[in-house]
Backbone bond lengths (Angstrom), bond angles and torsions (degrees), N, CA, C in turn:
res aa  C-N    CA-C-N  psi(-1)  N-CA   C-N-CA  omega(-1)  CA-C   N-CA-C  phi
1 X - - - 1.444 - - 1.526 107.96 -
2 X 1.301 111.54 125.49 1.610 103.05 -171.94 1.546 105.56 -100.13
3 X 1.369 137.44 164.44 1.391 166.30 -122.20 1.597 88.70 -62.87
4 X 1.737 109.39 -63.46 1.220 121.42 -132.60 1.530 97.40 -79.48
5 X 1.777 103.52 -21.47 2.015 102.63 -175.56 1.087 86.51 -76.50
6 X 1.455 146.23 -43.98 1.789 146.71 -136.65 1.742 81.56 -75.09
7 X 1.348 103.39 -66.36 1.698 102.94 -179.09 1.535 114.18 -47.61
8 X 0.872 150.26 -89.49 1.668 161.85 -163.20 1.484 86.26 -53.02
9 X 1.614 156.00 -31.59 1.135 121.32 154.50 1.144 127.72 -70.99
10 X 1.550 124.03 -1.07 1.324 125.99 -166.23 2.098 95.12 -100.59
11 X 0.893 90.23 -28.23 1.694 107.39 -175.38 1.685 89.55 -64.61
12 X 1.353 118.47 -61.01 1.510 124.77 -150.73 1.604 93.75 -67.42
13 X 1.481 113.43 -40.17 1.643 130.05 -172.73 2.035 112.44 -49.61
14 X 1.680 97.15 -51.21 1.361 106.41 166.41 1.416 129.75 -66.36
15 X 1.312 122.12 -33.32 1.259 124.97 178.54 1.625 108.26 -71.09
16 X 1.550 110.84 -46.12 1.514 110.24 -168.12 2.041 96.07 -60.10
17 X 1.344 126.15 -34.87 1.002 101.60 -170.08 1.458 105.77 -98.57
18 X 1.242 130.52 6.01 1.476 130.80 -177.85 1.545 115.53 75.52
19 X 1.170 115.79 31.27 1.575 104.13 -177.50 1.351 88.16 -131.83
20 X 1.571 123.57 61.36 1.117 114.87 147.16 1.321 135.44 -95.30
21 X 1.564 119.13 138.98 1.363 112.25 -163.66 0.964 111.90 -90.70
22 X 1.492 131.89 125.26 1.405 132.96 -177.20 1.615 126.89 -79.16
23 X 0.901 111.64 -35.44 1.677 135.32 168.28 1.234 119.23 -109.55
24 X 1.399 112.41 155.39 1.457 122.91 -179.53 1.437 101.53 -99.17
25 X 1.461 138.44 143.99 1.836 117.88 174.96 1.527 86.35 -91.03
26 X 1.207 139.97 -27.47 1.865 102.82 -177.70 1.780 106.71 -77.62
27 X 0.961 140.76 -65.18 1.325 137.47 -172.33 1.657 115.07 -94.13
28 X 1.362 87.64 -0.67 2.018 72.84 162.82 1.838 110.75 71.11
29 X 1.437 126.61 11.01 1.316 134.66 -162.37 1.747 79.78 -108.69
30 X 1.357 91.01 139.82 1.618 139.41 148.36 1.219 121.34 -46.42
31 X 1.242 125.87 153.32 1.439 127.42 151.10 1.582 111.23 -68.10
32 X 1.316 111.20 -15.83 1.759 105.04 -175.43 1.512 103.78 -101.39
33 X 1.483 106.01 -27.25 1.971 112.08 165.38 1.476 112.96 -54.15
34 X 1.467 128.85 -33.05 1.268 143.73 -151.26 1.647 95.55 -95.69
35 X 1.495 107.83 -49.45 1.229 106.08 -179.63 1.236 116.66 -68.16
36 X 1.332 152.59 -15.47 1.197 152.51 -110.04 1.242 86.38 -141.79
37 X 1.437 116.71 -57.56 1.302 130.15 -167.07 1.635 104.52 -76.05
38 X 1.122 125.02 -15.42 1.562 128.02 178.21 1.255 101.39 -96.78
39 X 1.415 127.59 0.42 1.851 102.88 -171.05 1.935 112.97 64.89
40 X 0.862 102.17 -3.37 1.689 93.42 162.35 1.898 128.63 -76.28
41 X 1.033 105.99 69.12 1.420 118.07 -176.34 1.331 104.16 -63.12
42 X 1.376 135.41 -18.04 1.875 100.65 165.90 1.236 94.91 -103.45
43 X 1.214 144.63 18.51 2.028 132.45 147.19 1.644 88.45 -69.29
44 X 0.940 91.37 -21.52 2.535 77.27 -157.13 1.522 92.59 -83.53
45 X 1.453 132.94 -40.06 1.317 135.17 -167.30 1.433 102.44 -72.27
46 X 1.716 106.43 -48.52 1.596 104.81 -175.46 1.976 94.59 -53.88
47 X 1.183 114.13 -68.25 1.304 112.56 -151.07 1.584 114.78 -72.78
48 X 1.153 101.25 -5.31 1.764 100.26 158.44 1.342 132.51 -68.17
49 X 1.159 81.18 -45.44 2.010 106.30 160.40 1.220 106.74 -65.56
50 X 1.191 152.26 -4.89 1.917 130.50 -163.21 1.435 77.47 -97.90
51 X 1.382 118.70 152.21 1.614 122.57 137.30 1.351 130.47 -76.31
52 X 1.172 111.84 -4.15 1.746 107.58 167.04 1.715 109.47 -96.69
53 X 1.343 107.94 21.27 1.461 109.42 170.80 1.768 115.04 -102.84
54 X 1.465 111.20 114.62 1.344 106.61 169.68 1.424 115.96 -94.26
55 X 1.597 103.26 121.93 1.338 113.82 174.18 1.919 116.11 -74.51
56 X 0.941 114.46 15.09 1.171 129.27 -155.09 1.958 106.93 -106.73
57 X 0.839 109.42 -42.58 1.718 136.15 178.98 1.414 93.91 -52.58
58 X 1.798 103.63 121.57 1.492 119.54 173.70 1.699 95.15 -95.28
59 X 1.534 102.69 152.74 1.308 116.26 156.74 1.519 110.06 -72.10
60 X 1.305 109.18 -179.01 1.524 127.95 161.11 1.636 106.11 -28.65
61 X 1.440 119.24 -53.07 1.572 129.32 -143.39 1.304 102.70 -106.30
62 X 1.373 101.93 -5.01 1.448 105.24 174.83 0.864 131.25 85.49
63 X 1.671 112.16 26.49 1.783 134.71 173.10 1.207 116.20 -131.56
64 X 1.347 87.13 121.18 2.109 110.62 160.39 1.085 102.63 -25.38
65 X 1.775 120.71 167.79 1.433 118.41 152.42 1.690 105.96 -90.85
66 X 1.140 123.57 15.27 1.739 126.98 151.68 1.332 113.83 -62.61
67 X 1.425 94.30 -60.58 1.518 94.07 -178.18 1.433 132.01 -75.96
68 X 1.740 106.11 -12.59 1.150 89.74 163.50 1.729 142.09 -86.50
69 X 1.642 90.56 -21.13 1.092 125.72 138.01 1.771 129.01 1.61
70 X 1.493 91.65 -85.63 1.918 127.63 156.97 1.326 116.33 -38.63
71 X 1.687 113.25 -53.20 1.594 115.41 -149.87 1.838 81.96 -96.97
72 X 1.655 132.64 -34.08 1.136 138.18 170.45 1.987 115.17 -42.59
73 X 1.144 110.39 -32.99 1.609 147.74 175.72 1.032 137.84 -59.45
74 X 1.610 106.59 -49.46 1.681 148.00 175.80 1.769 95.15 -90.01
75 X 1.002 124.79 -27.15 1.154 107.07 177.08 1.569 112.48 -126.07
76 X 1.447 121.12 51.28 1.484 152.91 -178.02 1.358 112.17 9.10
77 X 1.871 109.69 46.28 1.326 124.63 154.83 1.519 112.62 -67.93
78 X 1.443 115.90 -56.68 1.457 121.29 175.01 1.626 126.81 -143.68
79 X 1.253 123.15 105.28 0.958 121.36 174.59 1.863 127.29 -76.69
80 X 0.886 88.58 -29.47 1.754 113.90 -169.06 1.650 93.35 -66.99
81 X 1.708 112.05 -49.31 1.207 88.33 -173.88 1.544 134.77 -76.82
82 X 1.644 107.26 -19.44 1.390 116.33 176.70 1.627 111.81 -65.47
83 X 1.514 115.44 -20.04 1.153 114.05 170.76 1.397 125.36 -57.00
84 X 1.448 108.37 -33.90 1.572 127.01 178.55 1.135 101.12 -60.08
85 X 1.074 125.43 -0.44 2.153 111.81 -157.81 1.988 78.94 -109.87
86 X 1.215 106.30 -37.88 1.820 115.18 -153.35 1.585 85.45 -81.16
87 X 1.360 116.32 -58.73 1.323 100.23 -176.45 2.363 124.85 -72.13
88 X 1.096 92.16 9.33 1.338 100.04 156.94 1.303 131.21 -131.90
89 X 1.210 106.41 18.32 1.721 127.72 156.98 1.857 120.20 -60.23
């Protein structure tokens, strides 16, 4: 089983029982900041899709995981994933 199923069952594992943590208390990152920032594009697809996911939640620095997403994009680390944000807009 490689990284990304181990993850997205561990994702699916938190939601079914509700103790998912949405924020980090040192940097203020997301589960969708975390993903974004790891290059895991089916955590970002799964969790774009959940409805208990707010895309809305700043980090510490004062960025969405859209935007980090974007600025991740502009500097041709990942394109694929900012697409995920456009195609669930």
């Amino acid at each position: 089983m490689n990284v990304q199923v181990r993850s997205l069952s561990l994702v699916s594992f938190f939601f079914s029982k509700q103790k998912f943590v949405w924020q980090d208390d040192d940097s203020g990152a997301s589960a969708l900041h975390s993903a974004v920032e790891r290059d895991l594009g089916d955590i970002v697809e799964y969790l774009l899709g959940h409805p208990r996911v707010i895309r809305t939640l700043k980090n510490k620095k004062g960025k969405t995981a859209e935007k980090l997403a974007l600025d991740r994009s502009k500097k041709n680390k990942s394109q694929k994933i900012y697409e995920l944000f456009r195609k669930f807009s």
